[in-house]
C-alpha atoms as one frame of an Amber mdcrd trajectory, in Angstrom:
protein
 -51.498  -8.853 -25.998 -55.273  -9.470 -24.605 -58.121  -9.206 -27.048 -59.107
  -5.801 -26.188 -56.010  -4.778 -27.257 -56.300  -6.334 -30.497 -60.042  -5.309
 -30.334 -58.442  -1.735 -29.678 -56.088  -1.897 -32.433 -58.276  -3.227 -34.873
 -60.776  -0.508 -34.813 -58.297   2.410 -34.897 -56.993   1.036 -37.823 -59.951
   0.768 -39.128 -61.280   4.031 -38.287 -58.250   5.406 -39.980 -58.939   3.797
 -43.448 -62.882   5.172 -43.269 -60.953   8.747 -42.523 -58.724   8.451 -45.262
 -61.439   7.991 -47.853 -63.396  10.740 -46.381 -60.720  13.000 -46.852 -59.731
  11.942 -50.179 -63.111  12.615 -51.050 -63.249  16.031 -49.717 -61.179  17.740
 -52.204 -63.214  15.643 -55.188 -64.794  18.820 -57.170 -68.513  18.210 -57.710
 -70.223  20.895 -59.379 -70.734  23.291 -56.222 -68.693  25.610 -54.670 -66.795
  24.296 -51.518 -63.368  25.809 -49.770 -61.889  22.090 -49.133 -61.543  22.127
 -52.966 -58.700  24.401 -52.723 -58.274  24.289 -48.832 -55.217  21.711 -48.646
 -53.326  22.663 -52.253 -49.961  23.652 -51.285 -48.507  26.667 -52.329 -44.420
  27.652 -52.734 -44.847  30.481 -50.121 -41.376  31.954 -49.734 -39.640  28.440
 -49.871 -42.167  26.469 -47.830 -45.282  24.202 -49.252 -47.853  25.654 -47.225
 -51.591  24.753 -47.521 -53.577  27.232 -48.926 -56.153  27.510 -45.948 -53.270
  28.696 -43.897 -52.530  31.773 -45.811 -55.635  32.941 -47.437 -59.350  33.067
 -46.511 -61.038  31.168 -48.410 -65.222  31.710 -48.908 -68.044  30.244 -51.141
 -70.419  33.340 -51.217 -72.293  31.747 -54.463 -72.968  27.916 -55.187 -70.471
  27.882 -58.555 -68.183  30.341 -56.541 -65.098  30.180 -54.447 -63.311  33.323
 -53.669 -59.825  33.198 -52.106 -58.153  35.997 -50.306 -54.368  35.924 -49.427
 -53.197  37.537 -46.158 -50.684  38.220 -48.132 -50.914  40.615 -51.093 -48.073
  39.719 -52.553 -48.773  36.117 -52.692 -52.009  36.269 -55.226 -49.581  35.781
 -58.480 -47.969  32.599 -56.847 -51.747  31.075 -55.698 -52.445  32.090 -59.196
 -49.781  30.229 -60.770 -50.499  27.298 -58.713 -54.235  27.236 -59.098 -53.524
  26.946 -62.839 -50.940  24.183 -62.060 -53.101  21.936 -60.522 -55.483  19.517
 -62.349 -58.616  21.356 -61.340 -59.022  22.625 -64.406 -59.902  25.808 -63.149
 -59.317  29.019 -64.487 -58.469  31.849 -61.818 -59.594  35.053 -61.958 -58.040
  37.974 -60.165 -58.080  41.758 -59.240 -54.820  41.707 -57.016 -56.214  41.236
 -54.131 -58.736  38.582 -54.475 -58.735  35.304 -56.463 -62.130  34.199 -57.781
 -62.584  30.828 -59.328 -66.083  29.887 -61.518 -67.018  26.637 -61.312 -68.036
  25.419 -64.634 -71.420  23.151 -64.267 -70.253  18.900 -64.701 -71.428  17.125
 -68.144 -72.992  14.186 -67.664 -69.849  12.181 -68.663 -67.408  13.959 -66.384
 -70.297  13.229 -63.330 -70.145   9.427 -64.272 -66.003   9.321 -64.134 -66.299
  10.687 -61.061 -68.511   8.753 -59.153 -66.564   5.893 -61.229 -63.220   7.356
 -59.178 -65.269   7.289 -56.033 -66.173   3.864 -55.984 -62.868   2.787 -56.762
 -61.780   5.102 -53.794 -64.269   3.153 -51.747 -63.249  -0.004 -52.779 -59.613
   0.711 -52.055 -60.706   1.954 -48.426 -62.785  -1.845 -48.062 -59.611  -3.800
 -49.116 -57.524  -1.812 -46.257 -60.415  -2.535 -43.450 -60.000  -6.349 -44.868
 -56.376  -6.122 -44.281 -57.012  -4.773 -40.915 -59.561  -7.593 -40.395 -56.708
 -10.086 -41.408 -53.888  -8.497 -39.281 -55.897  -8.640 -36.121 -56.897 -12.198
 -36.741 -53.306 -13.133 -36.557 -52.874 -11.196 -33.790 -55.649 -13.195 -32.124
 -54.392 -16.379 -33.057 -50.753 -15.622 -32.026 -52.278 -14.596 -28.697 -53.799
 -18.231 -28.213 -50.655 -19.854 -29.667 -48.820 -17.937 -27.302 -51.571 -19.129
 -24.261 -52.522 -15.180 -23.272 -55.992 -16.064 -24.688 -58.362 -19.072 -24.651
 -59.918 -21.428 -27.425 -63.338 -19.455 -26.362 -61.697 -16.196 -26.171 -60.354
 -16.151 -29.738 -63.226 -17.236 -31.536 -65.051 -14.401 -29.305 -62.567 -12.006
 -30.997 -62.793 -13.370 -34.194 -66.587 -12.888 -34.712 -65.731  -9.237 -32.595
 -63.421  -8.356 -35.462 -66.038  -9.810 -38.516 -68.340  -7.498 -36.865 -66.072
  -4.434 -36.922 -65.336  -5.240 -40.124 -68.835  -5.161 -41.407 -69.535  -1.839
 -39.202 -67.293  -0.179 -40.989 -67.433  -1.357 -44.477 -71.462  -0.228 -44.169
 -69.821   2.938 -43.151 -67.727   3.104 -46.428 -70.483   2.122 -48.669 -72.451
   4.951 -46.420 -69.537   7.594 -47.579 -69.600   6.361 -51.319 -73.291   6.544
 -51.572 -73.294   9.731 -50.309 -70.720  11.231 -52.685 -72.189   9.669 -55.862
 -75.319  11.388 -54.952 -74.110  14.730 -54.506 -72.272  14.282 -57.882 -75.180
  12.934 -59.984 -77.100  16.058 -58.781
């Protein structure tokens, strides 16, 4: 394996861990309307978990509004049942055809727990990019024990990989930031 491989590897892997948190973070409710709060729930349609975005529409027309219509009619009781189900803490309102959910505003508390679960989020997604770091450092230095690489060309992917590493932790702490902000607002 030649250090762009590693190089190669390392940064996917990395890039996958920055993903992650983003999309953890989606669903994290913050005191405005937005459909990837309910977009990826799973419903029991007919037998199958199926995400809610694939059988409803699902809107924000208001900022403490989301407003969820099935394709199917006769699913609204079920995305009902499992709106209620889930630890939202939302209480759906329907008419039989559409679901509407009212956000309550955040208390001050409830904002600090939550940016208290993002940073730990964050700091779960930094300890995975340092395992990443550490896995393609002893990929590197099997490559040189191995002879594929040279003294020169390790340490070159060594400070390669610190410097991935740091890239992407700023773009963690860039992510974290950004959702502690939006819930402190």
């Amino acid at each position: 394996m030649g250090v762009d491989d590693i190089l190669l590897e390392t940064e996917e892997k990395m890039e996958g861990a920055v993903t992650h948190l983003a999309g953890e973070l989606r669903g994290l409710r913050t005191g405005r309307a937005s459909p990837a709060l309910v977009d990826t729930m799973r419903i029991d349609y007919y037998g199958a978990m199926t995400p809610l975005g694939q059988m409803a529409q699902i809107g924000c027309p208001e900022p403490r509004l989301i407003v969820i219509k099935p394709f199917d009619q006769s699913s609204v009781q079920t995305v009902e049942k499992a709106i209620r189900a889930s630890n939202l803490g939302l209480n759906p309102q329907s008419d039989g055809k559409v679901i509407r959910l009212i956000l309550p505003p955040l208390s001050e508390e409830r904002r600090k727990q939550l940016v208290k679960v993002v940073k730990d989020q964050g700091e779960t997604a930094n300890v995975a990019i340092r395992n990443v770091r550490r896995d393609g450092n002893k990929a590197a230095d099997m490559a040189f024990n191995e002879r594929t690489i040279t003294e020169d060309q390790l340490e070159d992917a060594k400070e390669q990989i610190q410097e991935l590493t740091k890239t992407y932790e700023g773009k963690v702490k860039e992510i974290v930031d950004k959702k502690s902000a939006e819930l402190m607002e």
